[in-house]
C-alpha positions in Angstrom: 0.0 0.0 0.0 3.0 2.2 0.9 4.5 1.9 -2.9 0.9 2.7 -4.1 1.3 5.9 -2.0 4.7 6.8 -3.2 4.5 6.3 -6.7 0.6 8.5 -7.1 2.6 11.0 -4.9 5.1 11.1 -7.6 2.7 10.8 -10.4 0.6 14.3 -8.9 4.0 15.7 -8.1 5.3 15.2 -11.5 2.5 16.2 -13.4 1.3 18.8 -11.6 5.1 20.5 -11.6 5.2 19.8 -14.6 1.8 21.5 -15.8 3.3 24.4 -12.8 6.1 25.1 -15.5 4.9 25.2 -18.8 2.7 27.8 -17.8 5.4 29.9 -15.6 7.3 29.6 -18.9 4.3 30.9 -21.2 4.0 34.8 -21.4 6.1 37.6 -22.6 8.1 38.4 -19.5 9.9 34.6 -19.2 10.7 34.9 -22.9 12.2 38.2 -23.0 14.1 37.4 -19.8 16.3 35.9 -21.8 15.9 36.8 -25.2 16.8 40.7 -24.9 16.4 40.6 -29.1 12.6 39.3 -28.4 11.3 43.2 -27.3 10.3 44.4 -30.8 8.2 41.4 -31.1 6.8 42.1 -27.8 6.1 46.1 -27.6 4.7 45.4 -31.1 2.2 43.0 -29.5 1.2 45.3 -26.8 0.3 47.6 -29.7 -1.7 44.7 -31.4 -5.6 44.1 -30.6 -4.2 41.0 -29.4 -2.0 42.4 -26.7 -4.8 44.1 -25.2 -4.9 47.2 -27.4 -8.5 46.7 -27.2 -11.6 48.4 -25.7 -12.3 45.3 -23.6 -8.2 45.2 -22.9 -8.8 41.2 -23.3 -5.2 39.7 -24.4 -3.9 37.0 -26.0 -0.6 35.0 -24.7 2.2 34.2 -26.9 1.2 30.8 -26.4 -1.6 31.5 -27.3 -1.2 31.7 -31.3 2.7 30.3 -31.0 1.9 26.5 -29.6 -0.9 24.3 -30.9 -4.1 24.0 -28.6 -5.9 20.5 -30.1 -4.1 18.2 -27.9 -2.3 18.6 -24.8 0.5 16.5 -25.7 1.2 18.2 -29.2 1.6 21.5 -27.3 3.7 19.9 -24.6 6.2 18.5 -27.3 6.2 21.5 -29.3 6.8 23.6 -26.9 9.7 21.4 -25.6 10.5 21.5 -29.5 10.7 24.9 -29.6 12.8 25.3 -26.1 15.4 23.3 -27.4 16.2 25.1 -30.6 15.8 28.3 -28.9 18.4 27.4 -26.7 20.4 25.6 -29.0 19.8 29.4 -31.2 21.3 31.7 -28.6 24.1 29.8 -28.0 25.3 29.2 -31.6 24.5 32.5 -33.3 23.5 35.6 -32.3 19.6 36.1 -32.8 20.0 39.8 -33.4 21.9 38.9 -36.3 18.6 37.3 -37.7 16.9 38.2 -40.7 13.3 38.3 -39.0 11.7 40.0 -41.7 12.7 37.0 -44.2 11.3 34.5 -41.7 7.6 36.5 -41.5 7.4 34.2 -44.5 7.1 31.5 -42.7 4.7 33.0 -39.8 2.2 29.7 -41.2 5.5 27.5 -39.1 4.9 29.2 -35.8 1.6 30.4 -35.5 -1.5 28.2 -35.6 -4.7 27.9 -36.2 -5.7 26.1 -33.5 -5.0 29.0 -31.4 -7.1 31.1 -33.4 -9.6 28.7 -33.5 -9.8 28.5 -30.0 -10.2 32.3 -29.1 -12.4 32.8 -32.6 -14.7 29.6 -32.1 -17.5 30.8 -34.5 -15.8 32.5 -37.2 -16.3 29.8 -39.5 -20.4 30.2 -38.7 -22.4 31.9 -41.7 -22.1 35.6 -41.3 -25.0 37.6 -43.4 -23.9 40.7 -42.3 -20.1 40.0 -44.4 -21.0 37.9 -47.4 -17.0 38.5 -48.3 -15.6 37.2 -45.0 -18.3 33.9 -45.3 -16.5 33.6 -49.1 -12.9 33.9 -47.7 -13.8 31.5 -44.4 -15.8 29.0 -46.9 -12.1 28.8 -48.9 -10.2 28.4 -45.5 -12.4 25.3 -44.5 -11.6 24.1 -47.9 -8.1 24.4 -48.1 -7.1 24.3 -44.8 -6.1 20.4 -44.7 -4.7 20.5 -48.4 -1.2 19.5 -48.8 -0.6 21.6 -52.2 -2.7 24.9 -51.7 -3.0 24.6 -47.7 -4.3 28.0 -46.1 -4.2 29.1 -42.7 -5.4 32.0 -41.0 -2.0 33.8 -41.5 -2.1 33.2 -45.0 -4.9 35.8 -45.2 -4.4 37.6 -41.3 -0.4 38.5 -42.3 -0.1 40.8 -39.9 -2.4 39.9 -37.4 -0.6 39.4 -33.7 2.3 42.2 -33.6 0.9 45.9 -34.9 3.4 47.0 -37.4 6.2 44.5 -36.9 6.9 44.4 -40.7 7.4 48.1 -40.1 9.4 48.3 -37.3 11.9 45.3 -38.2 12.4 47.2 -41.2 13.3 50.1 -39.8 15.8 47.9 -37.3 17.8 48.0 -40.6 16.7 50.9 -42.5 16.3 54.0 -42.0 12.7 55.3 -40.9 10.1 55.6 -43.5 7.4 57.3 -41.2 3.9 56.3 -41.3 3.6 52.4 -43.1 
């Protein structure tokens, strides 16, 4: 009876440390603890509608739209995943070095739609009021599992997330162009 004891002991201890740290390791603040290079992403998203530059100030975590939300395990690994080679990053080059802009390309690798999904449950229901955004949604429910033409909500939503990021990484670089 004692090992039965021990080992659920363990088991709650384990899993419930474990479920302690992926969320003390999930908002802006742990990231750019570390990752100095990270605050243009961030003060952008404080400017985004999904920062809480809102009238209802509701906000979105990074995790939020960076980690997949249909299965617990798939955002455990992925996160892990994504740990690892930012660790494995900042030790072998030097992130400010990046070219971020070039990698916006591939904003359909580290943002999904799961996450929006989960926030924007009924944007896929018939809107009358929009018959465009019911056309564009009809072609995302379409395409979204195709392996040639696959969409996702970034495909359409480019900037969606980080209020003038394109603009401001640019400028990192470049010199000011004012307004975008």
């Amino acid at each position: 009876m004692k090992k039965i004891l021990l080992i659920l002991v363990v088991f709650f201890a384990l899993f419930f440390g474990t479920n302690a740290l992926i969320h003390a390791t999930s908002d802006d603040k742990f990231c750019t603890s570390c990752h100095e290079w990270m605050d243009t992403f961030v003060s952008t998203y404080h400017k985004d509608t999904h920062g809480g530059a809102n009238k209802n100030g509701v906000k979105a975590s990074c995790v939020s739209c960076h980690l997949p939300h249909d299965s617990y395990i798939k955002y455990v690994f992925t996160k892990a995943k994504n740990g690892v080679s930012e660790v494995a990053v900042m030790l072998s080059s030097n992130a400010k070095d990046a070219n971020w802009q070039e990698n916006r390309k591939n904003r359909e690798n580290f943002v999904y739609d799961s996450g929006c999904l989960s926030c924007h449950q009924t944007i896929l229901d018939v809107n009358q009021t929009n018959k465009n955004i019911d056309d564009m949604h009809a072609l995302y429910v379409k395409f979204k599992d195709d392996k040639t033409q696959k969409l996702s909500c970034v495909s359409c939503h480019k900037n969606v997330g980080h209020n003038e990021l394109g603009k401001v990484l640019y400028e990192i670089k470049n010199p000011p162009v004012g307004n975008w």
